[in-house]
N, C-alpha and C positions, 0 to 999 in steps of 0.2 A: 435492469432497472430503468425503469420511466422516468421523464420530468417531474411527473409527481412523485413518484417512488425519492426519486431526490429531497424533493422539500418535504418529504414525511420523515426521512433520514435524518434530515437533518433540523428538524422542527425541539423542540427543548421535549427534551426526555430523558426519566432516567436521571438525573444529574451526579445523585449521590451514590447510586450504584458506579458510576464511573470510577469513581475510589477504591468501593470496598469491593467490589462482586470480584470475587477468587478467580454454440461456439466452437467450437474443437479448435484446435491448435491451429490459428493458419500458416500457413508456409509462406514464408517471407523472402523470397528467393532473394532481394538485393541486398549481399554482400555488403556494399557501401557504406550502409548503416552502421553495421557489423562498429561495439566499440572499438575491437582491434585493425579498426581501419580507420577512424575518426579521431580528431582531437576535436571536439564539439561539446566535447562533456565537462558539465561544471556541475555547481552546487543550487541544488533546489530549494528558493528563497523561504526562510520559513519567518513567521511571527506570531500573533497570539495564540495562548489557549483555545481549543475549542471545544464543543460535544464530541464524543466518537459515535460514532455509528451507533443505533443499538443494536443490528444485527452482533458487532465484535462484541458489546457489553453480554451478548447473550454465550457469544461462543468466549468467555471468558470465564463465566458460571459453567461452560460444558468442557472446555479444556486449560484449568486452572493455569497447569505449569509452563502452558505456552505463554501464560500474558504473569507471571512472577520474575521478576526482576531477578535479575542474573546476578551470582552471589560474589562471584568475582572479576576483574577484569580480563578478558580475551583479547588475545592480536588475531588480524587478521592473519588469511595464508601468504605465502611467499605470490607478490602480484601474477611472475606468469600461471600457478598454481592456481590463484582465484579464479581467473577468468577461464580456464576446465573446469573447474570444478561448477562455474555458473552455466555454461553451456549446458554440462553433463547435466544438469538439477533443471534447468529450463525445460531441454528439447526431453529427457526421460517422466516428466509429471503429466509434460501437455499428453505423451501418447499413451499413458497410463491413464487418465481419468478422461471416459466418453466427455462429448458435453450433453449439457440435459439443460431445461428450460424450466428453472423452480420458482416458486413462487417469489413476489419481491415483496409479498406485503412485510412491513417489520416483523409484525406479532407472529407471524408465521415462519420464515424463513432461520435455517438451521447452515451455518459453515460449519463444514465438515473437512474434517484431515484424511485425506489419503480414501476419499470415496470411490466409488465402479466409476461412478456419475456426477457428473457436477456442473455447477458454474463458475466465472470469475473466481468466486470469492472463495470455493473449494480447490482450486486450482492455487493461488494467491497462498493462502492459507497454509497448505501443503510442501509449497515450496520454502516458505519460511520454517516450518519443520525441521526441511529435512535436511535445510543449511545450520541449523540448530546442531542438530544431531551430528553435522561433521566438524564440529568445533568453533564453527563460526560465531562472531559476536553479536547477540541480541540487539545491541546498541547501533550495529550497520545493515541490521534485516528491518526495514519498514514499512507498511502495509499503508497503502494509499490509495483515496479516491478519486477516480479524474471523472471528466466528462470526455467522451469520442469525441469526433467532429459533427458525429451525427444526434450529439446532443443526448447522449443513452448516460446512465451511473454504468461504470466499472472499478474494479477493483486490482491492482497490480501491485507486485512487492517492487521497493526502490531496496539498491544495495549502494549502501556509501561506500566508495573504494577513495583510496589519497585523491586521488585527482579527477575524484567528480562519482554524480550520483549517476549509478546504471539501472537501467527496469528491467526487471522477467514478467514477461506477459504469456498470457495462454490463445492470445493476436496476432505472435508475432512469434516465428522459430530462430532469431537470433536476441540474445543480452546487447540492448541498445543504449546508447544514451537518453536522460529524461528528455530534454531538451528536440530530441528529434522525431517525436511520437505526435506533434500533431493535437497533442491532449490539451483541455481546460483541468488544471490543476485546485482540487478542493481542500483537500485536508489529507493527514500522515502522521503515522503515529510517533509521539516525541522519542528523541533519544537517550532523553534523561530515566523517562521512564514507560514502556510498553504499554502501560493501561491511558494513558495521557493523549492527545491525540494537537496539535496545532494546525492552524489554517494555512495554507502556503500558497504562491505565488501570487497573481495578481488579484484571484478571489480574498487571500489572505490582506493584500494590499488594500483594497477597497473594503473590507471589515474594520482594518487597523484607523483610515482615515475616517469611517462612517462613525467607530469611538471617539477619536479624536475629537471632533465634530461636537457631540453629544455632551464631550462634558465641558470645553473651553468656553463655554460662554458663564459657567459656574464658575471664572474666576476673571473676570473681564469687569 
């Protein structure tokens, strides 16, 4: 995704569907990163409401039961447990799915689960999946947009573990912390509920002040 592809993303669309509607891997040789060598990892600041994407709005009409609210609650695994089990789901999707170069228009583009071929967001998408599918809680699998350094939209799952959020990226062959990637932080989907999506970190910060802003003189 482009700069523009960005601010078409994220342009007012869709609203009411938000509600109702039902690369290859790079090899990351430094260790250092690795969370199990860092305490670096916290929590990824979250505040307002936001639009979700409408690529997820579309891949949520094509794979209903991923974006359906979890009927009951889930614990995590046992921590040394989780952090195999993230490895094992990270480094087995990136080399399972080529990468391919799809289209970013909105009205176009299709995330796909468990494709030959893909990008970010079928990588992302996938691995949310299939930590679903080993019992893990909807509630600490979150799909999120950042910006690279190089200014590009990508798409990576955050996992909330007790003591801080980790990302599995199709960038990067180790479970890092968010904090150490380097990223512009846009939006992630809430935890209260998977169709919902909130603005996060400092992009989040400067939306929350630019409301602020807009309505304090309505009572001044």
């Amino acid at each position: 995704m482009t700069g523009d592809d960005m601010k078409l993303l994220f342009a007012p669309m869709l609203a009411t569907a938000i509600a109702f509607a039902g690369s290859a891997a790079k090899a990351d040789a430094d260790a250092s990163t690795d969370v199990s060598r860092t305490n670096r990892a916290a929590f990824i600041e979250e505040f307002d409401n936001t639009l979700a994407p409408l690529q997820f709005v579309k891949f949520c009409m094509n794979y209903r039961i991923e974006c359906d609210a979890e009927a009951g609650a889930q614990a995590l695994p046992p921590a040394d447990r989780a952090m195999e089990m993230l490895r094992e789901v990270n480094t087995s999707v990136n080399e399972a799915i080529s990468p391919l170069r799809k289209s970013t228009d909105p009205m176009a583009a299709h995330w796909k689960v468990s494709p030959a071929a893909g990008d970010c967001n079928d990588y992302a998408v996938t691995k949310r999946h299939q930590l679903i599918a080993r019992g893990w809680p909807q509630s600490a699998l979150r799909l999120a947009v950042v910006l690279t350094d190089g200014g590009r939209g990508h798409l990576v799952l955050v996992v909330r573990l007790p003591d801080g959020d980790v990302v599995l990226d199709n960038l990067a062959r180790n479970v890092r912390p968010w904090n150490s990637l380097g990223y512009t932080w846009i939006s992630m989907q809430s935890s209260a509920n998977p169709r919902f999506w909130v603005a996060v970190g400092s992009h989040g910060q400067r939306l929350r002040a630019t409301r602020l802003a807009s309505v304090r003189p309505q009572f001044q």
